[in-house]
N, C-alpha and C positions, 0 to 999 in steps of 0.2 A: 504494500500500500504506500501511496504517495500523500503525504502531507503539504499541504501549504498555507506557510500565514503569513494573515494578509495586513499590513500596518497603514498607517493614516496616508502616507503615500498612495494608495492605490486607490483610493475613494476621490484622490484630489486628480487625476490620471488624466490624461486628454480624454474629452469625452463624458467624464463624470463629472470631476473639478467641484466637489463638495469643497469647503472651504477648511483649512487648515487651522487648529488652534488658536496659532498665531494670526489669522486673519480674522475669528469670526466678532471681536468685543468691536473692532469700529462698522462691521456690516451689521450684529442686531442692533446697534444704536437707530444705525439709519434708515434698520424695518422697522424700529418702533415712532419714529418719527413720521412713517409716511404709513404703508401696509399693517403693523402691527401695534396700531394705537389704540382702538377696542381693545385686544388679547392684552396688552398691558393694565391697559384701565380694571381689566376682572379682576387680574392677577392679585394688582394693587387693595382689591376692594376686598377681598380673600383674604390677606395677608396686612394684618392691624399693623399702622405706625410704622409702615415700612418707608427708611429713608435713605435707602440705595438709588443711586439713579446712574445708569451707563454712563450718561453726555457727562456726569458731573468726573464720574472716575478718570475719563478721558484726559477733561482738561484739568485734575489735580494732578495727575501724572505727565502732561505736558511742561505742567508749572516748575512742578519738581525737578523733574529732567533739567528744565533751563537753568535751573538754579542749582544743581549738586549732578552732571552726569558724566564725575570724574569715573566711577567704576566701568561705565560704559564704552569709553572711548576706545578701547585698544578691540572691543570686539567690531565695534562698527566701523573703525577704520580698516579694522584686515577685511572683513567682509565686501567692503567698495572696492576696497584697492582690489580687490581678487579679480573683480566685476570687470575695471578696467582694465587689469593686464588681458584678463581671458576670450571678452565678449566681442568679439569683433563686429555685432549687428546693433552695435549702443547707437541709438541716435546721437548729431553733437553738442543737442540741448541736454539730455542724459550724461553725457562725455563731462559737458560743465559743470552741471549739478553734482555729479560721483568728484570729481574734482573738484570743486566749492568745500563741499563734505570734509575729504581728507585731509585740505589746506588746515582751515578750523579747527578739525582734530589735532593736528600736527603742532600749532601752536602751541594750545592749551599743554599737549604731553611734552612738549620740550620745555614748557615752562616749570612742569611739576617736573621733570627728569634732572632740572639744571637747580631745584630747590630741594633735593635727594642731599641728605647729610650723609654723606658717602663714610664707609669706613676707615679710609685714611684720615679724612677732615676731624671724624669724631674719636682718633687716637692721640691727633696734634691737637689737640684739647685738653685734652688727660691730661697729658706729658708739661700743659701749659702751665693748668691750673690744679693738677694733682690729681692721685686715680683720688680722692673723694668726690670729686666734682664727677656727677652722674649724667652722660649723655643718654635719657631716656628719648628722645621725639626721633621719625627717621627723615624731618623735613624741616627747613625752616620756614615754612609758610603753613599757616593752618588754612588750609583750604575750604574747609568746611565755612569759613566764616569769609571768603573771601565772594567782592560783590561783583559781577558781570556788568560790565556797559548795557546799555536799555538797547544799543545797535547788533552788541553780540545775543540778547535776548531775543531780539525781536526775527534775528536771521533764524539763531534756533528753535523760535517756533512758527514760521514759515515750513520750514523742513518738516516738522515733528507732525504739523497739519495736513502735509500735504501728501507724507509718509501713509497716513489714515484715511486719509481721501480715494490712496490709490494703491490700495496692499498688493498688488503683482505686479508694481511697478520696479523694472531691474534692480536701479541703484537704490531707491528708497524704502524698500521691502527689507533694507538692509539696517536701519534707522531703528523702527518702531518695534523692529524682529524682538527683540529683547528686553520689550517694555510692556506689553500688553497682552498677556497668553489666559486665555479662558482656564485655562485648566490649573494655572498658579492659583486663578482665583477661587475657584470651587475647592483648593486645598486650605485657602487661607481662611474658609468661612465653614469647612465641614469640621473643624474644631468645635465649634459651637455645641455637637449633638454630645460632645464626650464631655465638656464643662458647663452642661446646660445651659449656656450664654445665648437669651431670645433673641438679640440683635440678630447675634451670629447665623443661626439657624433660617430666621425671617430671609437674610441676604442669600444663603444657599438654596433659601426654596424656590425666591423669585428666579435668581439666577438659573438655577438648572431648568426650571420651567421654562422661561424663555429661551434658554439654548436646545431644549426641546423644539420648541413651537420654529423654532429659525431652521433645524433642521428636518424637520418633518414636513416645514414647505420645501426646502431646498431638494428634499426626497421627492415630493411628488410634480416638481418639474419636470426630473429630470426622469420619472416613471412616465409622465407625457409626453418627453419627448421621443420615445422609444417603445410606446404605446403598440405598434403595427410590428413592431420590428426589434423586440426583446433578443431574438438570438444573434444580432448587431453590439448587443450593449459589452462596451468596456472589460475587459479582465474578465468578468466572472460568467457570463457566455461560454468562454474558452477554456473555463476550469470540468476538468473531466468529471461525469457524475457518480465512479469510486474513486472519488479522492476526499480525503478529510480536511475540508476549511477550520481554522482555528484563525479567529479576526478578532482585532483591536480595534475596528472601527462598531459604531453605536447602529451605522445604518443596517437598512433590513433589507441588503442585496441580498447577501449572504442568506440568510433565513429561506426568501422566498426562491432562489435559483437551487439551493439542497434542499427544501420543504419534497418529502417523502420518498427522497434516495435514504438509501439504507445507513450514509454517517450524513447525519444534519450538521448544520455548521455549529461551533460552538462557539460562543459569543467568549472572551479569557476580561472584557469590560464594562459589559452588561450592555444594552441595547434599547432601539427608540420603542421596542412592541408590549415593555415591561414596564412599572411601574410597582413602587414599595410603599409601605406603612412600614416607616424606621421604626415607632416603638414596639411593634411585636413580631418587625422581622417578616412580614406575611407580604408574600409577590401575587400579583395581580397582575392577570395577561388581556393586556387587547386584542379579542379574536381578529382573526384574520380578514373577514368580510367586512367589520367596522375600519380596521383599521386601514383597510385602500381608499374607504369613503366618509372617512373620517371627516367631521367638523368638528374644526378647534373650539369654537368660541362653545358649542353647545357641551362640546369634551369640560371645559374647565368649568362650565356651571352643573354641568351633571353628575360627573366623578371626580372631580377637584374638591369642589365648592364641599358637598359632603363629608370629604375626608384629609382636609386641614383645619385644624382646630387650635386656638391656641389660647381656653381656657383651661384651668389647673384639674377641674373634675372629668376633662373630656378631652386631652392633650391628642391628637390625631396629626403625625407628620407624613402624608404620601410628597415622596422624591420620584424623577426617575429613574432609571435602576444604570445610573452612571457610577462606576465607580470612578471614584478620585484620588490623580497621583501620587496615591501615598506608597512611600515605602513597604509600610507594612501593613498590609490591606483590610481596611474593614469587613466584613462580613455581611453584607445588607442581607443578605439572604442566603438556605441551603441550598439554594440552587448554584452560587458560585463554587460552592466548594465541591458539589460534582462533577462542574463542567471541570473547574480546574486536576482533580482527577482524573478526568476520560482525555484531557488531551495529554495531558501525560504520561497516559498509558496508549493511547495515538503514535505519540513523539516515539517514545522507547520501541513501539512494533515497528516504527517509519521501518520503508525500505531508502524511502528518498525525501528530502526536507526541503521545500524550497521559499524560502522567506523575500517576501517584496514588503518593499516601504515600509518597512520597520527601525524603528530610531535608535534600539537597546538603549532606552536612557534608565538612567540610575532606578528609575524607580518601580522600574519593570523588573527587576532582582528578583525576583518570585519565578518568573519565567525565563529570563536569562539563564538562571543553573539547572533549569531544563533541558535547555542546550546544550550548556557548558557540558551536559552526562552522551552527548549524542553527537560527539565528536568523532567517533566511528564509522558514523551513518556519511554517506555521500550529502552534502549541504551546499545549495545554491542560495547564492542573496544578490538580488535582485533591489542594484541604487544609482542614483546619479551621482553620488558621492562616493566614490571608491578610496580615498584618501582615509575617509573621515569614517569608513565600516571598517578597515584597513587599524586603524586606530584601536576601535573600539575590540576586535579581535584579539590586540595585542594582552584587554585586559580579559576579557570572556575566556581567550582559548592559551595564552602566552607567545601568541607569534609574533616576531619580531616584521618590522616593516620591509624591511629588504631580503627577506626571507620568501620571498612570494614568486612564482614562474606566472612572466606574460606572454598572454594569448590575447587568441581573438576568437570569438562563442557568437553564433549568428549574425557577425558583420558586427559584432560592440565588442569592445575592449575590453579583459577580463585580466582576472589576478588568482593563481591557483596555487594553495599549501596544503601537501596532503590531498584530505577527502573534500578540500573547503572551495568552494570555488565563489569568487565575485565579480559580480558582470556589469557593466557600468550602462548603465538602460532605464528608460521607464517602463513603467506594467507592461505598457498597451505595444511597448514594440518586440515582446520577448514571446516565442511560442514554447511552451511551458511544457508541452509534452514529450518535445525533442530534445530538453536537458539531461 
């Protein structure tokens, strides 16, 4: 049996292009601003003294940024520069702006490189004024308290706006990349259920609902556009019907393209068809015939409205059955702890593993040393970023970087150690049976 899982890259694929973590906090702003201003309005009316609002996070995080986005610099500048050494199809209004960017960057870190109280400096110190004299600081300038010109502010948030305005935009998708991630957020406020903090919780119900409601229209788009012509649709068309899906994405391609082959796909992050009651742990399934004809607005006064409560004798939390990038994963329900069972008992029988658009980030550890056990098995990984899977190998499996044989695998460029092989591709141009 062939396994394959399938990560946030594959949903975003030419052709599908569901939006990416990092893209989706400035697009449901701007559905709730135009399409989804009822569906907010329920939400809001559901959910007492809620005083979360997207536009607001945006621009406190725009604000911030302009004023403290020393940490940031060194990623946003290799990320453009990268842009322009590599892209040869950059417009040369792009060309400027990636250019603008890095100048700006370049300042600001030569100025904090040149206020680095280097170790020499802070020995000829000692030596000056006695080893009692304690050089504790690593900088002569505090930065933190250091004030931007209202010109250097106002460039920075030009960029930061227009970063948000335009998230696949080449050079600026490189900006906001590391400022704005849905799923930071749903970490920072699902604390709430575990130190019974109402703010906290109120914020993660709104939020996930609404990143529900943004995804499950962004779903039945793109189920209309492929309405006549499903066996056209993207990757999962082409995924053979004995093979075992194991996906990290929430949509219900998956679901519906294995819906009564003999291995369904199994969801390893829970999914848009499910829905929970956190305090007693109990999953609720939206049948299938509701859920293609589903309406929202009637969905969140019919089975919302009912079952979010947030008096003391009648406490009722329904989420949707997202889990959240934690380390070490909550338990919303027994239904994760089987699936995550059966795919690991999937993974171990693999004859063959082929992993697309999967990120292995830190917080996926649960399922990483799933892997890390099935380095045996022959393993295709399927990325645009061959450097940066290349990397992450070195910590998952111990291979060294320059340890790798190049090839070339269906007209794309590949890198091969052992049984491991990496193919530099998106989904939709690799045929997956020929590996």
């Amino acid at each position: 049996m062939t396994v394959i899982v399938l990560g946030a890259g594959v949903d975003a694929t030419s052709g599908i292009e569901m939006p990416l973590t990092n893209e989706l906090i400035p697009q449901i702003n701007d559905f709730i601003k135009n399409d989804g201003r009822e569906i907010d309005e329920k939400l809001r009316n559901i959910i007492p003294s809620l005083r979360f609002h997207f536009d607001k996070l945006i621009k406190d995080t725009i604000e911030r940024f302009v004023q403290d986005f020393g940490r940031e610099i060194t990623k946003i500048k290799e990320g453009v520069q990268t842009v322009l050494t590599n892209d040869n199809t950059l417009s040369p209004e792009n060309q400027k702006m990636g250019q603008l960017i890095v100048a700006i960057m370049n300042k600001v870190e030569s100025m904090k490189t040149g206020a680095t109280l280097d170790q020499e400096t802070a020995e000829l110190i000692e030596e000056v004024f006695g080893e009692n004299f304690a050089v504790t600081d690593e900088s002569i300038i505090d930065f933190s308290k250091l004030v931007y010109t209202d010109t250097f502010k106002s460039v920075m948030r030009q960029i930061l706006e227009r970063s948000m305005q335009e998230p696949n935009h080449p050079i600026l998708k490189h900006v906001y990349h590391n400022l704005l991630d849905i799923e930071d957020l749903l970490m920072n406020y699902f604390i709430g259920f575990y130190i019974d903090k109402p703010a906290s919780i109120k914020n993660y119900i709104y939020i996930s609902w609404m990143l529900w409601v943004y995804l499950k229209k962004k779903e039945n788009d793109i189920y209309t556009t492929y309405s006549e012509r499903m066996h056209e649709f993207p990757v999962y068309s082409k995924i053979p019907g004995d093979w075992q899906i194991v996906t990290f994405n929430y949509s219900s391609f998956a679901y519906f393209f294995t819906k009564g082959n003999d291995y369904p796909a199994l969801y390893f992050h829970g999914n848009l068809m499910n829905y929970v009651d956190i305090q007693n742990k109990t999953e609720i399934k939206i049948e299938d015939q509701e859920y293609c004809s589903l309406d929202i607005i009637s969905f969140i006064e019919n089975q919302l409205t009912p079952n979010i409560n947030f008096e003391e004798d009648n406490i009722k939390y329904s989420i949707p059955e997202f889990l959240p990038p934690i380390k070490i994963k909550p338990v919303l329900s027994k239904t994760f702890i089987q699936t995550w069972y059966k795919a690991e008992q999937k993974m171990k029988e693999a004859d063959k593993i082929i992993i697309v658009g999967y990120s292995f980030n830190k917080s996926d550890e649960h399922f990483n040393s799933i892997l890390h056990e099935c380095i045996s098995k022959p393993i295709f990984i399927i990325d645009t970023n061959v450097d940066n899977v290349i990397k992450k190998m070195e910590k998952l499996y111990g291979f060294s970087s320059n340890s790798y044989m190049s090839m070339s695998i269906q007209g794309h460029s590949a890198k091969r150690k052992s049984q491991l092989t990496i193919i530099q591709a998106n989904a939709h141009e690799i045929n997956f049976q020929e590996l």
